[in-house]
C-alpha positions as CSV (number, residue, x, y, z in Angstrom):
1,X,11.1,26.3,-10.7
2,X,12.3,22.8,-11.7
3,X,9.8,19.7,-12.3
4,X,10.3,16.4,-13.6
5,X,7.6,15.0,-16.2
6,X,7.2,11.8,-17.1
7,X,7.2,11.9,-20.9
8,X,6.7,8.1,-21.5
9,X,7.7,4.4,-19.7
10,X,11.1,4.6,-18.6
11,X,11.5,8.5,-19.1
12,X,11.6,11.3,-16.6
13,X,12.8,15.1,-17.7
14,X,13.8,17.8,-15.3
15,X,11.9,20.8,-16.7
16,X,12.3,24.1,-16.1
17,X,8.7,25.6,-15.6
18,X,7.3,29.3,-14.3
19,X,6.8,29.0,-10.9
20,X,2.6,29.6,-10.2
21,X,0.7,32.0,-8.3
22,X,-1.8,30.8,-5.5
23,X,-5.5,31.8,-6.6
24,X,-8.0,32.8,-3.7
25,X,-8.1,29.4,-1.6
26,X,-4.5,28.3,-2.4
27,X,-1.7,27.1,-1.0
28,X,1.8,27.2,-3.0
29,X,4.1,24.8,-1.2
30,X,7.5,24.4,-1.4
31,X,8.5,20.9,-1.2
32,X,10.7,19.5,1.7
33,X,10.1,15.7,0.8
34,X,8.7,13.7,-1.4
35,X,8.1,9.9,-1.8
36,X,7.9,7.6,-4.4
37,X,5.0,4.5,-4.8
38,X,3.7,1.7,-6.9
39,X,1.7,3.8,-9.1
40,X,4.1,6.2,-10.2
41,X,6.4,2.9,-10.3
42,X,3.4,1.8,-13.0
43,X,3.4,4.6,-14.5
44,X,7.6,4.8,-15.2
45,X,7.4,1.0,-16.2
46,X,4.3,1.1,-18.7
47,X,2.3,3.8,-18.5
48,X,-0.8,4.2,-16.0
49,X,-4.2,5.5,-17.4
50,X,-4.3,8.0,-13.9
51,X,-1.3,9.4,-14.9
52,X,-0.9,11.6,-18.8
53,X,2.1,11.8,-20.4
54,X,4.0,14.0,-20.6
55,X,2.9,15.7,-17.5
56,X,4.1,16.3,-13.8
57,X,4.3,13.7,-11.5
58,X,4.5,12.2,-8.0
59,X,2.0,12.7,-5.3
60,X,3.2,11.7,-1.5
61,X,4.8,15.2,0.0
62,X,5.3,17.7,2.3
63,X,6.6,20.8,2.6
64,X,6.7,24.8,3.8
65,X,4.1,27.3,2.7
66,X,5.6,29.8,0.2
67,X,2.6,31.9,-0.8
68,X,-0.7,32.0,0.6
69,X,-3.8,32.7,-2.0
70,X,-6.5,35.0,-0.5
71,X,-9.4,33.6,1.5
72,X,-7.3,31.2,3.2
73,X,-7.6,30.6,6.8
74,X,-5.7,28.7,9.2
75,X,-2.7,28.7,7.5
76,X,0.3,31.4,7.1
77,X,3.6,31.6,4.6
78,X,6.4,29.4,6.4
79,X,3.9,26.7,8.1
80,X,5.3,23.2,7.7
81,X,2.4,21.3,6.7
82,X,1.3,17.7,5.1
83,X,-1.2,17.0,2.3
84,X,-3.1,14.6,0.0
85,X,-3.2,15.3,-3.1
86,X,-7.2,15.0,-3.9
87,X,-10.3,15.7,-1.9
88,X,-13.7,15.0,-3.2
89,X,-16.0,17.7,-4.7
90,X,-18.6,17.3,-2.0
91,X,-21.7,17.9,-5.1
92,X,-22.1,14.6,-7.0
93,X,-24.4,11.8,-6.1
94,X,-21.6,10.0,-4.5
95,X,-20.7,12.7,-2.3
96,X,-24.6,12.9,-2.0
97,X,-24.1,9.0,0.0
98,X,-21.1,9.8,1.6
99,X,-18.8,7.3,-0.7
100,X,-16.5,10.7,-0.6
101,X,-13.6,7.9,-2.2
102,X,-15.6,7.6,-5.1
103,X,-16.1,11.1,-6.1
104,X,-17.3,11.6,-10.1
105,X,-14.9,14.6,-9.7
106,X,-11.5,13.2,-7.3
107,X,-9.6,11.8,-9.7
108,X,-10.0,14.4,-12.5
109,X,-9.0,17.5,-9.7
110,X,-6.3,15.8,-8.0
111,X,-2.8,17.0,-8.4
112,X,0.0,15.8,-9.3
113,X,3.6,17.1,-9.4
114,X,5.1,16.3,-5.9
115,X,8.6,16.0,-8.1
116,X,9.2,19.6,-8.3
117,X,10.1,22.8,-5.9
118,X,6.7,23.6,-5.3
119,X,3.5,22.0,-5.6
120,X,0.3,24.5,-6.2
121,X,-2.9,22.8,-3.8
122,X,-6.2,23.8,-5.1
123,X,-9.0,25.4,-2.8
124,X,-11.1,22.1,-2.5
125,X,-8.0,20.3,-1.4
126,X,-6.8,22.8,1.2
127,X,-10.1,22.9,3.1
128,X,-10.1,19.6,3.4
129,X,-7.2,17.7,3.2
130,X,-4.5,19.8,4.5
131,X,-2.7,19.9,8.2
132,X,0.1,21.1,10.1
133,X,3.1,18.9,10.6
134,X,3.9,18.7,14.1
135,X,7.4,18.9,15.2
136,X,8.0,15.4,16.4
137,X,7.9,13.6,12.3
138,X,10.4,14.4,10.0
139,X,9.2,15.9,6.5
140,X,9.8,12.3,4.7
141,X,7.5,10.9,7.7
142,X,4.8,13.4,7.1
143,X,4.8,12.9,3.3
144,X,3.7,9.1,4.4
145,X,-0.3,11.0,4.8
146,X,-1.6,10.1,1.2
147,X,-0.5,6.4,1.4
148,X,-1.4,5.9,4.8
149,X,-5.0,7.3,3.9
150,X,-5.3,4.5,1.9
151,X,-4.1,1.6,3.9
152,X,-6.6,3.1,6.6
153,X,-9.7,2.9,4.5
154,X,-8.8,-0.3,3.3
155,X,-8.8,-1.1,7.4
156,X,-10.8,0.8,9.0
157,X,-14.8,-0.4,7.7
158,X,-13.5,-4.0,8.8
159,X,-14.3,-5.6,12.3
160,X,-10.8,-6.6,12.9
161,X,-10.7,-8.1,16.5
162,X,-7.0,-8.0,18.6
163,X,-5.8,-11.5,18.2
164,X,-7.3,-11.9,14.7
165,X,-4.9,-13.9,12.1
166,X,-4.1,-11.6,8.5
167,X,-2.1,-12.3,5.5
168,X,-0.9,-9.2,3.7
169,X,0.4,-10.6,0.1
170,X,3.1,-8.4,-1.4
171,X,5.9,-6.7,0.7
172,X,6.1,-3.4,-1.2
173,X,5.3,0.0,0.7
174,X,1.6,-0.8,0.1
175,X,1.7,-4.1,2.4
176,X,4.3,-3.5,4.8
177,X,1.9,0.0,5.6
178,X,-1.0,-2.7,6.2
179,X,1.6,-4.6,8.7
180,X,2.2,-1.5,10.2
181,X,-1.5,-1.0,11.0
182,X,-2.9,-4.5,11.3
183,X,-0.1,-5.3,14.3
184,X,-1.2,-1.9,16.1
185,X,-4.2,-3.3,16.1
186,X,-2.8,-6.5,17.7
187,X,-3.9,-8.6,14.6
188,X,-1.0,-11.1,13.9
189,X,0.2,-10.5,10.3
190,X,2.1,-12.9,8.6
191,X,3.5,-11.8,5.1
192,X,4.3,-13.5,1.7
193,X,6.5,-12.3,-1.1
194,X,8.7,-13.2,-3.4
195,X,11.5,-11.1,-2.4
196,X,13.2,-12.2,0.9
197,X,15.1,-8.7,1.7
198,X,11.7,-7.3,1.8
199,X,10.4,-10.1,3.9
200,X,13.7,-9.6,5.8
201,X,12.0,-5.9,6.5
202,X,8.7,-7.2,7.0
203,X,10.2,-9.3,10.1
204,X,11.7,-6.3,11.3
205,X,8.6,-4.2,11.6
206,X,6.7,-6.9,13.9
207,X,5.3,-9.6,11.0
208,X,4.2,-12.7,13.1
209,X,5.9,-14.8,10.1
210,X,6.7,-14.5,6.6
211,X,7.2,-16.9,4.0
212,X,8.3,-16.9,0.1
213,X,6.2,-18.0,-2.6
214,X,6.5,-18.1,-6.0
215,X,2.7,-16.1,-6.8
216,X,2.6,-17.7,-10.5
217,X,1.6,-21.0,-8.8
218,X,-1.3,-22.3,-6.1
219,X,0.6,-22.1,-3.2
220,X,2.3,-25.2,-1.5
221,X,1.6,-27.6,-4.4
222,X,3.8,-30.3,-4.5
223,X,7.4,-29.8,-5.9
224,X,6.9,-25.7,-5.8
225,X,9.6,-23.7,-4.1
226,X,8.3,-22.5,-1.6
227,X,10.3,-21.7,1.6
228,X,8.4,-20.6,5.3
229,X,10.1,-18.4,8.0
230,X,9.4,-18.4,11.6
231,X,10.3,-15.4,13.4
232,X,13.0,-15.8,15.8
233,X,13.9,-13.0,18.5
234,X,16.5,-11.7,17.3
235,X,16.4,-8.0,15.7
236,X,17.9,-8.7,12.4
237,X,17.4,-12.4,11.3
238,X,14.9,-14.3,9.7
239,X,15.3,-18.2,10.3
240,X,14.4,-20.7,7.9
241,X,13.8,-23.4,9.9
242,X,11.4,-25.3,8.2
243,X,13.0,-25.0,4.7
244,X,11.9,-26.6,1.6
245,X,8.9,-28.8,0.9
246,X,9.6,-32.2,1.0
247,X,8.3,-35.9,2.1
248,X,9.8,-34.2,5.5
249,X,7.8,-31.1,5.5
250,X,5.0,-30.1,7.8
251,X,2.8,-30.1,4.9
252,X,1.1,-33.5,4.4
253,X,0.4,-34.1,0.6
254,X,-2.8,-35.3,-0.5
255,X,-4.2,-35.5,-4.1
256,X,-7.2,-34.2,-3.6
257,X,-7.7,-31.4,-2.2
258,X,-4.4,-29.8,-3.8
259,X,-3.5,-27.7,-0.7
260,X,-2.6,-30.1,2.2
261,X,-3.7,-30.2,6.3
262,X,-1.2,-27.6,7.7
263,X,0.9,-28.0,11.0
264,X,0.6,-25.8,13.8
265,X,3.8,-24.2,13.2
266,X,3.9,-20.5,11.6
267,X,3.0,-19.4,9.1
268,X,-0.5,-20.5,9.7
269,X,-2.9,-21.2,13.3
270,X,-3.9,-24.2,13.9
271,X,-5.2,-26.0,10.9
272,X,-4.6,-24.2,7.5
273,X,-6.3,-22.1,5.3
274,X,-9.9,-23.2,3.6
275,X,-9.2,-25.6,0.5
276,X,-11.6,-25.8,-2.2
277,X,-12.9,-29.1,-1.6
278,X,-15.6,-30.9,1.3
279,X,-12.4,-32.4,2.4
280,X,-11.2,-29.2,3.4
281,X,-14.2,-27.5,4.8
282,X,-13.2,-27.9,8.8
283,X,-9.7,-26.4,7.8
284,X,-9.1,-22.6,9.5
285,X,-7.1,-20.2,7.7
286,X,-6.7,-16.4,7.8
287,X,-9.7,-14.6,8.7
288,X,-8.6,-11.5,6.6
289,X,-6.6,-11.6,3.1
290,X,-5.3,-8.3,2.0
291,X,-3.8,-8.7,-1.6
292,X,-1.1,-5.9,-2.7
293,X,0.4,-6.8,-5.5
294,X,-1.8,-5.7,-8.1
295,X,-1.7,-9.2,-9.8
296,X,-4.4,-11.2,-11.6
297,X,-3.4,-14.6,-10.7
298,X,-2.7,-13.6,-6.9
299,X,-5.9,-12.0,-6.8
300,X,-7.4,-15.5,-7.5
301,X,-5.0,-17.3,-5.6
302,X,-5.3,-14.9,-3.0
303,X,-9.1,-16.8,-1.5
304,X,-7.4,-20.0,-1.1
305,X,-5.6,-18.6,2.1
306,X,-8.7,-17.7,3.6
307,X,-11.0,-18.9,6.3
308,X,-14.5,-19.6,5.8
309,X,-16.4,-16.6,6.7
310,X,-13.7,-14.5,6.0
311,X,-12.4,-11.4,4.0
312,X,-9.8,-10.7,1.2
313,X,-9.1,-7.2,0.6
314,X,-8.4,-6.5,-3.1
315,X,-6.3,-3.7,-2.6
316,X,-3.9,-4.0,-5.9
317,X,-4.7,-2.7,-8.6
318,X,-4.3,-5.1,-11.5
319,X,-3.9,-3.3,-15.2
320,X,-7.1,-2.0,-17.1
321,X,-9.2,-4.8,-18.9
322,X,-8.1,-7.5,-16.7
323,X,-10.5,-10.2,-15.9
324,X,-10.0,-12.7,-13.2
325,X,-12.3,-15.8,-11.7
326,X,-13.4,-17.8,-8.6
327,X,-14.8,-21.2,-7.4
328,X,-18.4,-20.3,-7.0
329,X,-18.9,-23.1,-4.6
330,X,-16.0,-22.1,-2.4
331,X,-17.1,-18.2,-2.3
332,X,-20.8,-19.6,-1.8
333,X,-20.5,-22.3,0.8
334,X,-18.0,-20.6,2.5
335,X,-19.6,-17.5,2.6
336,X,-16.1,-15.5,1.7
337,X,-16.4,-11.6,1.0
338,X,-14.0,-10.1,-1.7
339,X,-13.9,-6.4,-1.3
340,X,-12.6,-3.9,-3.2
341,X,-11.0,-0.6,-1.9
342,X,-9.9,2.4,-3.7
343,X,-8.8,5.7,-2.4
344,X,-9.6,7.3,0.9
345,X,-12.1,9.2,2.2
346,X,-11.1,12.8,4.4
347,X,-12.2,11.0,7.4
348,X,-9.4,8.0,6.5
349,X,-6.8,10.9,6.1
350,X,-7.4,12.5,9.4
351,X,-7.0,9.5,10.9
352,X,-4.2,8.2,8.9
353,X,-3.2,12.1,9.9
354,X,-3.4,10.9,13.6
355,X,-1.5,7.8,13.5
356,X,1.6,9.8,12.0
357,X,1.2,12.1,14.8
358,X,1.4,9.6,17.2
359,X,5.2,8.4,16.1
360,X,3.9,5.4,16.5
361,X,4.3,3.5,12.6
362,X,7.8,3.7,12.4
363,X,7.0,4.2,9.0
364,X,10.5,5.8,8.3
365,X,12.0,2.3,8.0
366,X,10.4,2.1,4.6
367,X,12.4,4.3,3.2
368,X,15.3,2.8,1.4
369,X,17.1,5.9,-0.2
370,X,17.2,9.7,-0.9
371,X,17.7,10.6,-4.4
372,X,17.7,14.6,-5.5
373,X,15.0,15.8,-8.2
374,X,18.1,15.5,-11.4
375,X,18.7,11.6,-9.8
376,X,14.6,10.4,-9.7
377,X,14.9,8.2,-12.4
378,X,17.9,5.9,-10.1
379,X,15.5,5.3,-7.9
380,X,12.7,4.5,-10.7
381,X,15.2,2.3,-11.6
382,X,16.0,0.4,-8.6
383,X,12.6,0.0,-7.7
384,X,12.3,-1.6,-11.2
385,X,14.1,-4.3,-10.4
386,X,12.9,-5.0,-7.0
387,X,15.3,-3.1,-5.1
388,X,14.4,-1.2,-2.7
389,X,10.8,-0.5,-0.8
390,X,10.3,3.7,-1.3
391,X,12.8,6.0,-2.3
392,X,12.7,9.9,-0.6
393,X,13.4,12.7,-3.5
394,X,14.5,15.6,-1.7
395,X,14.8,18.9,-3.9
């Protein structure tokens, strides 16, 4: 069968490799789609410590049965079906306390090689984390199940309300699958990136506004280029009709705090986000923050968009060794939680499961290309430049 291995940043071979045998409990699937993501894009651009090199990669898929280990039940050679490529182990302590996400064993039994003709799925996986793909999604659709998982657990253990405010911060696949969710939910999601064909997307999938910023920089200090969208009706356009800061903005400067009293227009309610200051204390922002960029210095920019009481989600992963800090008096006083969320649970994949089901998502509009398994590395490349939000490889 062929595979591509990442052998190092920037370097992807198409190998030729003996094709495996399912053991008793297995599932050897031959692939029908497969999807790209920020952490293989990690991996392709520097290295990621999840993923060896050289070794098989890619992990969002779907496919046909081709071979059916012994002991399996439920599931017969030529069955379209949808997977995750990890389950937990269901023995260690975490397990033990239901934190199934933070198995001592997930990430060292997961499998990875969704770039290939086949994909072999170990026992623990197919009795948990395996289903049928019903008729009504496509295969690329279906292979959306392992980053949907995680956009749902990241979700789900919050008490978001319908008519809650969220910003998501980064328009990759990662945050437009958390506008996907959040507006099902009737939460009204604005997005910021720096990228404004992505935010271009984001408007099309149902963002209440979006707005560029430049995520190097506190947002809406004076003199920064920052530019703010309001979403118009019509299907294709995004309308910059407040433009640039200036004297003329809605933004009223102050020196102190740095972030000034916001207008009622989009992107924000009414009032702005909490500031870092008493004089800011009465101001409303978001009541949830989901940060997706992976980013140091946006995951410490990322609380001065919230409200008090409210929530950032520190979903990005930011690289290994990285430090980052807060106000203690604004975290404190305001009494803002920063969560971390990593993985997904089975229960967040059969509901993530669910939602594809339900054709609902319209999660095919994230895909920006199809690339075959010899032409992987053009889309690695495009997304390496920005281009493009995920790329199907189709073998």
């Amino acid at each position: 069968m062929l595979a591509n291995f990442i052998v190092g940043p920037g370097k992807i071979e198409l190998r030729k490799i003996e094709l495996p045998e399912p053991a008793r409990g297995e599932l050897l699937v031959k692939i029908k789609a497969a999807l790209t993501c920020g952490t293989d894009l990690k991996a392709f651009m520097r290295g990621h410590p999840m993923i060896p090199m050289p070794h098989l990669f890619g992990h969002e898929f779907s496919g046909v049965i081709a071979s059916v280990g012994k002991g399996v039940n439920g599931f017969r050679e030529t069955d379209e079906i949808m997977s995750v490529h990890s389950a937990p182990c269901l023995k260690c302590s975490y397990c033990g306390k239901k934190a199934f996400n933070l198995c001592e064993k997930i990430m060292d039994t997961k499998v990875l090689g969704a770039f290939a003709e086949y994909i072999l799925l170990p026992a623990h996986i197919v009795k948990q984390n395996v289903f049928h793909k019903p008729e009504n999604i496509t295969f690329e659709e279906a292979a959306f199940l392992e980053p949907l998982s995680c956009v749902v657990h990241s979700i789900e253990s919050l008490n978001i309300q319908k008519g809650d405010k969220a910003l998501v911060i980064g328009a990759g696949p990662i945050g437009l699958l958390h506008l996907l969710l959040l507006r099902e939910k009737g939460v009204l999601v604005t997005v910021m990136d720096k990228h404004s064909s992505k935010l271009r997307i984001a408007k099309q999938l149902g963002a209440h506004s979006v707005f560029t910023s430049n995520p190097l920089l506190p947002p809406f200090r004076k003199g920064e280029d920052n530019e703010i969208f309001n979403v118009d009706k019509s299907p294709n356009k995004i309308s910059p009709s407040l433009g640039k800061l200036s004297s003329s903005s809605p933004f009223r400067k102050s020196s102190s705090p740095p972030f000034g009293k916001l207008s009622s227009s989009p992107p924000f309610g009414k009032g702005g986000y909490g500031g870092i200051s008493e004089k800011c204390r009465s101001f409303i922002g978001f009541d949830y923050v989901f940060e997706c960029t992976g980013r140091p210095e946006v995951w410490e920019s990322s609380v001065n968009y919230v409200r008090r009481g409210g929530t950032v989600i520190l979903f990005g992963g930011c690289p290994s060794g990285t430090r980052v800090s807060y106000d203690t008096g604004r975290l404190h006083y305001d009494e803002i939680t920063l969560k971390g969320v990593f993985h997904y649970t089975p229960t967040d994949v059969r509901k993530a499961y669910k939602l594809l089901c339900s054709g609902k998502l319209e999660v095919s509009k994230l895909i920006s290309g199809i690339y075959s398994l010899r032409n992987i590395k053009k889309a690695f490349d495009k997304l390496s430049k920005g281009e493009g939000i995920k790329y199907a490889i189709i073998p």
